[in-house]
FITISE-81732 format. One record per residue (C-alpha): residue number from 0; residue in one letter; x, y, z. Coordinates in steps of 0.001 Angstrom, whole numbers, padded with zeros to 6 digits, always signed. Layout:
! residues N
+-----+---------+---------+---------+---------+
| num | residuo |      px |      py |      pz |
+-----+---------+---------+---------+---------+
| NUM |       A |       X |       Y |       Z |
...
+-----+---------+---------+---------+---------+
***
This chain:
! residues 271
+-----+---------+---------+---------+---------+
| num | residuo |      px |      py |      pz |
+-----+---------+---------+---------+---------+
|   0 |       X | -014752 | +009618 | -007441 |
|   1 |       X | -017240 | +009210 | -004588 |
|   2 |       X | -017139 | +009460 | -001174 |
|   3 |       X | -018081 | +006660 | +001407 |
|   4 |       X | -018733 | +007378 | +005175 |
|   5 |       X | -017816 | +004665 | +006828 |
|   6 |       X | -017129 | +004784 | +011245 |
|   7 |       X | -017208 | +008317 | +010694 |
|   8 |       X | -014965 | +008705 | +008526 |
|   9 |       X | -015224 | +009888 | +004844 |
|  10 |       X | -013176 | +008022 | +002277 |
|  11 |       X | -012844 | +009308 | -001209 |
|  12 |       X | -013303 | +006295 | -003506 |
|  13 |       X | -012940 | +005801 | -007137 |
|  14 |       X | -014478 | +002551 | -008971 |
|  15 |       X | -012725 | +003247 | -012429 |
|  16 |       X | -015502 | +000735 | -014005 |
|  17 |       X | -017801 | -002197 | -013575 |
|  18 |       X | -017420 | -005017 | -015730 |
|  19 |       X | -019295 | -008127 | -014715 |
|  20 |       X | -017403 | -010569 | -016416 |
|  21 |       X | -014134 | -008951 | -014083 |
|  22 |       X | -012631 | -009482 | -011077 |
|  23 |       X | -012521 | -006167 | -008769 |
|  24 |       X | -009405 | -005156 | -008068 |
|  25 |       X | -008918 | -002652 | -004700 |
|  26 |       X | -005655 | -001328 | -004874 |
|  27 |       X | -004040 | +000763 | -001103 |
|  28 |       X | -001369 | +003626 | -002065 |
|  29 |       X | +001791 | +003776 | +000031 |
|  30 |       X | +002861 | +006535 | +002779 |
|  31 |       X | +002819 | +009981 | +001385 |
|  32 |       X | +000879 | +008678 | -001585 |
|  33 |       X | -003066 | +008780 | -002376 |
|  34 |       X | -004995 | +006946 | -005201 |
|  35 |       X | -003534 | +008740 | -007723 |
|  36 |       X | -000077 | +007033 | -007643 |
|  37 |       X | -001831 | +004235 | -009478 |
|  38 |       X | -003529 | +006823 | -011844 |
|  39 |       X | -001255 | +005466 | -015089 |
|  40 |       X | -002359 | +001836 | -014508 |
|  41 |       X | -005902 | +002271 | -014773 |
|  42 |       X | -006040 | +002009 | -018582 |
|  43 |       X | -004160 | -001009 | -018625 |
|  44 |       X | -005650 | -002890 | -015402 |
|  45 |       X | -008867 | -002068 | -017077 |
|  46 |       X | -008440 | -004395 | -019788 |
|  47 |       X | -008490 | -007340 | -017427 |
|  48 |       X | -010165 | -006023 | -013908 |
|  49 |       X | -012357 | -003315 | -012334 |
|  50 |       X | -009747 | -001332 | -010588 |
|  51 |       X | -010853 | +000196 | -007306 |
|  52 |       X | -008788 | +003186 | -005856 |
|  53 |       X | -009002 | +004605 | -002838 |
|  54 |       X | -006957 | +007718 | -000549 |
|  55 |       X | -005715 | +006147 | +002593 |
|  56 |       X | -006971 | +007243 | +005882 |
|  57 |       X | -004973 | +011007 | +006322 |
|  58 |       X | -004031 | +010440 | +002663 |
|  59 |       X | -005588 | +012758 | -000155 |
|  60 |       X | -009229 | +013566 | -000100 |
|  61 |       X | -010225 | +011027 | +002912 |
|  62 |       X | -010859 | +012174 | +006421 |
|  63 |       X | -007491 | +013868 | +007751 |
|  64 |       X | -007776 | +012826 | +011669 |
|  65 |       X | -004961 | +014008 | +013854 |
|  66 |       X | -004542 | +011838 | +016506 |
|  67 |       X | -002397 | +009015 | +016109 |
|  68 |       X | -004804 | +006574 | +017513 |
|  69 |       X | -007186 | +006904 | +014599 |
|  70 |       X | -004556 | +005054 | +012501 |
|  71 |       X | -004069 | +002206 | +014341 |
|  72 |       X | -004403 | -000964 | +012171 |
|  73 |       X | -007595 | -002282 | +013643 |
|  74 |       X | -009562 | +000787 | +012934 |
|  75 |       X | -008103 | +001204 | +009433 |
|  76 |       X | -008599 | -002568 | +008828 |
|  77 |       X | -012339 | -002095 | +009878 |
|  78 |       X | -012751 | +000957 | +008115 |
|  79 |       X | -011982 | -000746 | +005194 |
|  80 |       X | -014305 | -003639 | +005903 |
|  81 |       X | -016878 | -001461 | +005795 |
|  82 |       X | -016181 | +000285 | +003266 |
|  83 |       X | -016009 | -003139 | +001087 |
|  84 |       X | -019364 | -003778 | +001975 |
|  85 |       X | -020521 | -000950 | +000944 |
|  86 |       X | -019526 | -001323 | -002649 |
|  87 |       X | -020635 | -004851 | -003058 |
|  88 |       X | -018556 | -006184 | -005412 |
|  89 |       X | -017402 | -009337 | -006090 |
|  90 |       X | -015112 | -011105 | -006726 |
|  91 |       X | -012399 | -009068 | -004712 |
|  92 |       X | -008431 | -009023 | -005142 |
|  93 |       X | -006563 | -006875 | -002749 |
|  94 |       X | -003490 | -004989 | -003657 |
|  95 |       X | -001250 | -003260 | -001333 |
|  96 |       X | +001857 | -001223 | -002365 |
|  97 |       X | +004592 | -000288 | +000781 |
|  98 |       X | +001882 | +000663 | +003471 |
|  99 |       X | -001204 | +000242 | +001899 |
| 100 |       X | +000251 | -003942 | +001297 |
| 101 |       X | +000923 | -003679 | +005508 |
| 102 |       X | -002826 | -002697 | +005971 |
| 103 |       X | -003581 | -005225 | +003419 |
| 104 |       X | -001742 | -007649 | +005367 |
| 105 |       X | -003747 | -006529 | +008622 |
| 106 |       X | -006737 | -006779 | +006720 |
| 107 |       X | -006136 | -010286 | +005500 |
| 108 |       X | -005227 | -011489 | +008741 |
| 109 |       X | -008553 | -010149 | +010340 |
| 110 |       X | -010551 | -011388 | +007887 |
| 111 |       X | -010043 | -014592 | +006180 |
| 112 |       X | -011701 | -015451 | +003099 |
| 113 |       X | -012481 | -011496 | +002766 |
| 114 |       X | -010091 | -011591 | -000474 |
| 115 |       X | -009867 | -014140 | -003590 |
| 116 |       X | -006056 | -013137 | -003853 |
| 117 |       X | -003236 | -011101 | -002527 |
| 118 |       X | -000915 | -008861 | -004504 |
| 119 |       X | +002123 | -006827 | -002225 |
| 120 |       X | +004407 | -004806 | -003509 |
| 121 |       X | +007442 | -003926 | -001780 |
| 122 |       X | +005744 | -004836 | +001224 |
| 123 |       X | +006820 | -006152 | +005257 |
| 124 |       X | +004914 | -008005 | +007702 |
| 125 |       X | +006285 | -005580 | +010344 |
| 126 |       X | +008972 | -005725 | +012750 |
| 127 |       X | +008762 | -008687 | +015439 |
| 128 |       X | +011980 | -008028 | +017564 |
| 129 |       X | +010579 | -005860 | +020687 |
| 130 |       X | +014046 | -003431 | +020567 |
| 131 |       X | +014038 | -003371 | +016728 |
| 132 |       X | +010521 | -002117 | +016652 |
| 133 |       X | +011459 | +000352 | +019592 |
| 134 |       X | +014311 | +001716 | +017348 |
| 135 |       X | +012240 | +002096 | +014178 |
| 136 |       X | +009271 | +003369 | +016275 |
| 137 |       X | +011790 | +006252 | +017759 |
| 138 |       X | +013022 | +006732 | +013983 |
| 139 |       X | +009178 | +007627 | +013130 |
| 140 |       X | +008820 | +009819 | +015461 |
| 141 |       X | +011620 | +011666 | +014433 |
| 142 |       X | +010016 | +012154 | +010882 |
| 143 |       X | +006671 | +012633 | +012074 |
| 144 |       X | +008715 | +015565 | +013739 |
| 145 |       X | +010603 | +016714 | +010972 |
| 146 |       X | +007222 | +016635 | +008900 |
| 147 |       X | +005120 | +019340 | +011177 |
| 148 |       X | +008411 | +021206 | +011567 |
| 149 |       X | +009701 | +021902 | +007776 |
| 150 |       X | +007476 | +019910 | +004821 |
| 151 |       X | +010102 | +020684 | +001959 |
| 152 |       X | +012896 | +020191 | +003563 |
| 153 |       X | +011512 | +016521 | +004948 |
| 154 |       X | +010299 | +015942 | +001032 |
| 155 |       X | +013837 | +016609 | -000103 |
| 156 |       X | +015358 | +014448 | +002225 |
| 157 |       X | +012551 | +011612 | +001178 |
| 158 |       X | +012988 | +011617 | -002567 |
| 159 |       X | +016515 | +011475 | -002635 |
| 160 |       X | +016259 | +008236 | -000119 |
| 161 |       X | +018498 | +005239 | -001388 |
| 162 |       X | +015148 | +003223 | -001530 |
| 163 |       X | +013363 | +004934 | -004321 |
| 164 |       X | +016403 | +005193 | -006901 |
| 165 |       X | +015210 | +003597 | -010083 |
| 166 |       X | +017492 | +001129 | -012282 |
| 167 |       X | +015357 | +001893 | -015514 |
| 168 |       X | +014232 | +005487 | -016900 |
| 169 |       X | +010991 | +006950 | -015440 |
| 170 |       X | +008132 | +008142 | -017271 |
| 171 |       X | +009155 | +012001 | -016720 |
| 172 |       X | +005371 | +013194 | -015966 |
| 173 |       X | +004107 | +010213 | -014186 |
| 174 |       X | +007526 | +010952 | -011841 |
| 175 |       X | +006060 | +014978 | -012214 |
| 176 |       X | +002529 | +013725 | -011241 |
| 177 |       X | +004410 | +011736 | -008167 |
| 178 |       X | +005795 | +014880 | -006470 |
| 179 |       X | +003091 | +016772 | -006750 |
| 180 |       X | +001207 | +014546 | -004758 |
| 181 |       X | +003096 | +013981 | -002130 |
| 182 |       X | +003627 | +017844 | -001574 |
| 183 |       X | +000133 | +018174 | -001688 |
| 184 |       X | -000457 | +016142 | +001436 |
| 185 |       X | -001437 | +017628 | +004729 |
| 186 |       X | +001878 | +016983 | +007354 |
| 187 |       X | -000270 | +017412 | +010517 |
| 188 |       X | -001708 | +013887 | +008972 |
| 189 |       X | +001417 | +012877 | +007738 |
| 190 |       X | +003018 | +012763 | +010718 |
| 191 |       X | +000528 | +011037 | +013017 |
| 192 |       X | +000048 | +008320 | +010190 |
| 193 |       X | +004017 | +007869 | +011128 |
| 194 |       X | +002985 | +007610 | +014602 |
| 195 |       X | -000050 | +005321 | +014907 |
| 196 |       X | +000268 | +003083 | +011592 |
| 197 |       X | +004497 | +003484 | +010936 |
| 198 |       X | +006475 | -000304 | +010571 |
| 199 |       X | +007782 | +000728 | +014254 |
| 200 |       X | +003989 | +000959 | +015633 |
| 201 |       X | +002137 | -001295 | +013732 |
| 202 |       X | +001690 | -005040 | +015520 |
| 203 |       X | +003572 | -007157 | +013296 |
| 204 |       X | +002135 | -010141 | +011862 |
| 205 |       X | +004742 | -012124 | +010915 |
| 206 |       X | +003904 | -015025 | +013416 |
| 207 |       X | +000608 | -015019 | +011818 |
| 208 |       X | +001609 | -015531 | +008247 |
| 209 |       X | +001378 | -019463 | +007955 |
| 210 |       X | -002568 | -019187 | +008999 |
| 211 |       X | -002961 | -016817 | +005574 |
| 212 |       X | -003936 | -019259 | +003141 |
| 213 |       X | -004915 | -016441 | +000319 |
| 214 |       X | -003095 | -016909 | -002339 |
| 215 |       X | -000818 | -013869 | -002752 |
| 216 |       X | +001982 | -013044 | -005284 |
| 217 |       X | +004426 | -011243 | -003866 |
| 218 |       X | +006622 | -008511 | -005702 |
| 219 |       X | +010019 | -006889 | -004840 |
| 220 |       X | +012303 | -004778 | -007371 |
| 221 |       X | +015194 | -006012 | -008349 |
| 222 |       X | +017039 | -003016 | -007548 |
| 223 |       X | +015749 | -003080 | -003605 |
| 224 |       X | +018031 | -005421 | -001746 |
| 225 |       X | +016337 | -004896 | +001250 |
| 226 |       X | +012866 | -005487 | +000103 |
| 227 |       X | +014102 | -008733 | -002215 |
| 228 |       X | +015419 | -010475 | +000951 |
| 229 |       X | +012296 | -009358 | +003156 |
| 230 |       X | +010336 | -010981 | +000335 |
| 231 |       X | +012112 | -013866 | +000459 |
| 232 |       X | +011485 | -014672 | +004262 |
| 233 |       X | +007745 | -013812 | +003624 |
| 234 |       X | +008054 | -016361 | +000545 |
| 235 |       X | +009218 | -019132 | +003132 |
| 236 |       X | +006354 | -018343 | +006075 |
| 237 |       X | +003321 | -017486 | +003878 |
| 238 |       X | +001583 | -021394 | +002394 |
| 239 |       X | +000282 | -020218 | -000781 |
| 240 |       X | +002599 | -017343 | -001906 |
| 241 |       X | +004591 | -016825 | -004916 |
| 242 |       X | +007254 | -014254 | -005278 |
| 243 |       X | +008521 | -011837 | -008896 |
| 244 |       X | +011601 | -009694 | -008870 |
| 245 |       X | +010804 | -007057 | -011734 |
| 246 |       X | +013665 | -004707 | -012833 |
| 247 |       X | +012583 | -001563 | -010276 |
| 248 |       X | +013627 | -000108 | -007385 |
| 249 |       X | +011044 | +000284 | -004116 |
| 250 |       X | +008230 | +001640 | -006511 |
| 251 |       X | +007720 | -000430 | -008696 |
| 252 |       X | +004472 | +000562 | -010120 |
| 253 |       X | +006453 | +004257 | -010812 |
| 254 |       X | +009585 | +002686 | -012550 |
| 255 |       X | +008409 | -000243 | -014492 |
| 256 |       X | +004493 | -000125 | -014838 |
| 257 |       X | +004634 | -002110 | -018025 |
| 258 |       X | +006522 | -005168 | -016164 |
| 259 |       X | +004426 | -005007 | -013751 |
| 260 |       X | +000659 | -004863 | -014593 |
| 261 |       X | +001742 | -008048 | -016612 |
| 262 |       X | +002546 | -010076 | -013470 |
| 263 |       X | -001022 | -008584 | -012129 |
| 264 |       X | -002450 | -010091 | -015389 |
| 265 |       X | -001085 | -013579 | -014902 |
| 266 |       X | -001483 | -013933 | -011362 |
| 267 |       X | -005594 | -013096 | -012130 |
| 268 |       X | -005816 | -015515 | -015140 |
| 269 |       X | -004013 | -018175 | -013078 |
| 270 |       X | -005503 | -018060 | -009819 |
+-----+---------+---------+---------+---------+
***
């Protein structure tokens, strides 16, 4: 792991290895996550990329601001410009899991042609209705609250969430290795993450979509109604898109890794 200063802020980075004859492969963690979620992957994605992991902005080992105006998807999306400069590598996939695939949607929309290909995973394109937004913004804020004001009990409350139940067994210590990094995280960041970058503050860019012409595979589990029929509208307004239900719930890279570094596979060998 290295770290890359980029507008002032320093992001820890990992390039797991550099294979000239493979594509690069940066990979964006979801909320309450840093690079390490993808830690169990590496071995595997190895065989047929250069995985790049990063922590998030307020995530891990990266620059922990506290205002919630640091977040913002313009700054993050330019941060990460940057910092994709900086490594110089090419060619470049982008994958984004939950939050890191909204930033990767940001990203994509700012900069066209940035990326070869677009993997999300249990991903949205935001929220476009003015008073849903308002409701979900108000629901962030609330958990940004609840963060600052008791950690355990808010990590309680998010692990047992409908969203993350798993159809299949979990590998016991990569589930182990899960919890212990999201209690490591720092709440003060946590919570204004929620407030400058959460789906209720974010601009959406789901009126966008049809100018993204990158083609992206998109992934929902099977298990995640809500996420299979966001998916499918995403499916209909994105031109070059395909879409895989894999037997998961939300996290799919936690509850069926196997299932799912094999769609990565084919959707790099058939680009």
């Amino acid at each position: 792991m290295k770290y890359l200063t980029v507008n002032n802020q320093e992001y820890a980075t990992t390039v797991h290895q550099q294979k000239n004859t493979l594509p690069y492969l940066l990979m964006l963690h979801g909320f309450m996550g840093d690079q390490r979620v993808f830690t169990h992957l590496i071995e595997d994605l190895s065989k047929f990329c250069n995985p790049i992991t990063i922590d998030l902005l307020g995530f891990g080992q990266t620059t922990k601001p506290t205002s919630p105006q640091r977040y913002r998807e313009e700054y993050q999306a330019d941060d990460l410009y940057s910092l994709i400069e900086n490594l110089n590598n090419e060619p470049h996939y982008l994958y984004g899991y939950s939050m890191g695939g909204r930033l990767a949607l940001q990203i994509i929309s700012q900069h066209a042609g940035l990326f070869e290909g677009l993997i999300l995973e249990s991903t949205n394109c935001g929220i476009s209705d003015p008073e849903e937004r308002k409701e979900r913004r108000r629901i962030d804020v609330e958990r940004a609250e609840s963060i600052t004001k008791n950690f355990e009990d808010f990590l309680s409350n998010w692990e047992n969430l409908e969203l993350f139940k798993s159809p299949v067994p979990q590998d016991e210590s990569s589930v182990a290795l899960y919890k212990k990094i999201q209690s490591e995280q720092w709440p003060p960041a946590l919570a204004a993450s929620l407030k400058g970058f959460g789906t209720g503050s974010m601009t959406p860019v789901c009126d966008t979509l049809q100018k993204i012409t990158t083609p992206t595979l998109l992934i929902a589990g099977s298990a995640d109604e809500k996420y299979q029929h966001i998916n499918q509208n995403l499916l209909e307004q994105l031109p070059n898109a395909t879409f895989s239900s894999i037997e998961a719930g939300h996290r799919i890279h936690l509850d069926n890794p196997s299932a799912l570094i094999e769609k990565i596979n084919d959707f790099l060998e058939n680009i």
